[in-house]
Structures are given as C-alpha cells and as structure tokens.
N, C-alpha and C positions, 0 to 999 in steps of 0.2 A: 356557241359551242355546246350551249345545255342540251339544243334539239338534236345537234349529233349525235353526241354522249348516248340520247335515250335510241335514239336508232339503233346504235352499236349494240345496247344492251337488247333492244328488242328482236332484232336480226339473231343475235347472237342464241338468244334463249331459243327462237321457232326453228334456227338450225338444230341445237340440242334437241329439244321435241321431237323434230321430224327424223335427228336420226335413231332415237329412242324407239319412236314408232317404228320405222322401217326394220330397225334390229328385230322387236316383238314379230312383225308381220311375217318377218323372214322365217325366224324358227316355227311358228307356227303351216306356214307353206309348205317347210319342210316336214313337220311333224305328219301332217295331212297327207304328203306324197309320198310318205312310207310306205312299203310291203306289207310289212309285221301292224300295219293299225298304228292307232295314238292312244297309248293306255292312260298318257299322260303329259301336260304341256310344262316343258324346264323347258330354260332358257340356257344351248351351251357354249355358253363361254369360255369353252377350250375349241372351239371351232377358229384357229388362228387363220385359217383361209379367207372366212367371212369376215371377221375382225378387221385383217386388213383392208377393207373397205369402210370401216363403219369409225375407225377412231380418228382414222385425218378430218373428216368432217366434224366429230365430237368436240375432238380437240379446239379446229377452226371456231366453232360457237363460243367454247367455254371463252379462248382468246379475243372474241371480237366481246364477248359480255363484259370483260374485265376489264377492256380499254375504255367500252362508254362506261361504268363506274367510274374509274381512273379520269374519265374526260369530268365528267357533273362533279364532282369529288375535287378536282384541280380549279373548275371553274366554279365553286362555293369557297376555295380557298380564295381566290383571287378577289373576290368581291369583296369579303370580311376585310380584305387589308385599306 
C-alpha cells in the first residue's frame, strides 16, 4: 500500500505542475497574440472561461495527492499497532 500511496502522491503533484504550467503557458500565448503588444505578463484570473478548464484537473491532482498521503499515513499507522 506504501508504493501506491507514493504513486497517488506523485501522479497527483505532476498533474498539479502540469496544470500550472499549462495555465502559465496559456496566458502567455495569449498575451503574445494580442493586437495592442505585451507591455506586460499577468496572469488573469478572472478569465473564468479558461478557468473552467484548468481547475477540474487542479482539483483531480490536489485529490489524488491527498489520498496517497492519506494511504502511507493509514499504512504507518497500521504497522505501529
């Protein structure tokens, strides 16, 4: 159960990452295919169009991280006994 545990956690975090990054890459893409130039690179987060793509998978990571903690964590309790 430990090696799953750590799967879950590591799955979990390179989902987070990946959609970190893909968030970054995006506004940037945008920012570059503007009209008016890029005076400057913000990240916007009132973009709820984009959003709605980017937090089901965020969420999916943080929850798969929390369950392999939860797993190594249930399965260090269970040994001690």
């Amino acid at each position: 159960m430990r090696r799953f545990g750590m799967v879950l956690t590591i799955i979990g975090v390179l989902i987070c990452i990946a959609t970190a990054l893909l968030w970054i890459w995006l506004n940037a893409f945008a920012c570059g295919m503007s009209p008016n130039g890029c005076s400057g690179f913000t990240l916007h987060w009132e973009d709820t169009e984009a959003l709605a793509y980017f937090i089901p998978p965020f969420i999916l990571g943080c929850l798969l991280t929390i369950a392999g903690i939860l797993t190594i964590a249930g399965k260090r309790r269970s040994e001690r006994r």
